[in-house]
C-alpha positions in Angstrom: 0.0 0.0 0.0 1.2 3.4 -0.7 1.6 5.9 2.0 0.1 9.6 1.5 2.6 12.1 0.1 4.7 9.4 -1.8 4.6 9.6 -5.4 5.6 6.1 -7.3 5.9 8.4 -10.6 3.0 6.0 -12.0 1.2 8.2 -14.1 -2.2 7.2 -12.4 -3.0 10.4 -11.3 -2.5 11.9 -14.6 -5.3 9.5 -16.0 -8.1 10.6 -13.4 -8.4 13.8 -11.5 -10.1 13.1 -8.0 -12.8 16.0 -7.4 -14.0 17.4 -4.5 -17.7 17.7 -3.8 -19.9 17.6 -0.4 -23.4 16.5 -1.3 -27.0 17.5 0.3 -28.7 15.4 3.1 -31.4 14.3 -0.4 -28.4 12.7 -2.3 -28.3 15.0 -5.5 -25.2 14.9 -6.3 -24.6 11.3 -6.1 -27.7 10.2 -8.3 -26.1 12.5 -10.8 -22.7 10.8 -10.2 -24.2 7.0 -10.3 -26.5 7.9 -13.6 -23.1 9.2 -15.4 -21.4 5.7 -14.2 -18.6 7.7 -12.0 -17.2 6.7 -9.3 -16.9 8.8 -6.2 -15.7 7.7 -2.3 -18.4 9.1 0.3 -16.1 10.7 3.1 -17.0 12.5 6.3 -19.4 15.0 6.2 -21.1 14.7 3.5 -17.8 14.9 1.4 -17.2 12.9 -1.7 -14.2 12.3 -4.1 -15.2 11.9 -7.5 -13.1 10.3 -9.9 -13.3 11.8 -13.6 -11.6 10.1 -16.3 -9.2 12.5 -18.1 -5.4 12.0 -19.4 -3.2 15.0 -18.9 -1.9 16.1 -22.4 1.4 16.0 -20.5 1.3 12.8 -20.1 4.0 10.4 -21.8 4.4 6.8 -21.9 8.1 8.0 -20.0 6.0 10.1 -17.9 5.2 13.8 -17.7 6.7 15.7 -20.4 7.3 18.6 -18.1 10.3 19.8 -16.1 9.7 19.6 -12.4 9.5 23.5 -12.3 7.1 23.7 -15.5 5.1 21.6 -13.8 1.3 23.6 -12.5 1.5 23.9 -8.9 -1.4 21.2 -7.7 0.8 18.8 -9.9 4.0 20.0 -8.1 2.1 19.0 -4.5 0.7 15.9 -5.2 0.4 13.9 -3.4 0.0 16.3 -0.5 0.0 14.7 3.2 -3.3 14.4 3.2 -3.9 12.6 -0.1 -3.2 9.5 -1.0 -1.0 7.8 -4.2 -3.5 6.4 -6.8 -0.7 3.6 -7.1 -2.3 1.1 -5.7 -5.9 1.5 -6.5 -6.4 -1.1 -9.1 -10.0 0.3 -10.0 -8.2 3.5 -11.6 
């Protein structure tokens, strides 16, 4: 298992951005989610991760194409210590 803040430079995280949402107490949010077939982790609080497909034009089969200090900033932080590698996660 991969710890938080440790990157494995896998390229998983460049194939699916994880997005923030909190939902209402009625569920909106993830009845839209389900009928679009994404998939989304319920947290705390009403919080939920949603995981949209997308591949970072960036993205090589080396890796990023992008020097370290070319890279955008949330690219640069990830994994911060309080996310997790997508390295593991054989779902993504």
């Amino acid at each position: 298992m991969a710890f938080p803040g440790v990157c494995r430079k896998c390229g998983k995280c460049c194939r699916v951005l994880i997005v923030p949402f909190i939902d209402d107490e009625a569920g909106v949010l993830r009845e839209f989610l389900d009928a679009r077939g994404i998939k989304y982790t319920v947290l705390e609080g009403g919080r939920l991760d949603a995981e949209v497909p997308h591949v970072c034009p960036q993205l090589t089969p080396d890796g990023c194409a992008l020097e370290e200090a070319g890279k955008p900033l949330a690219c640069r932080l990830f994994p911060a210590a309080d996310q997790r590698c997508l390295y593991d996660r054989s779902d993504v």
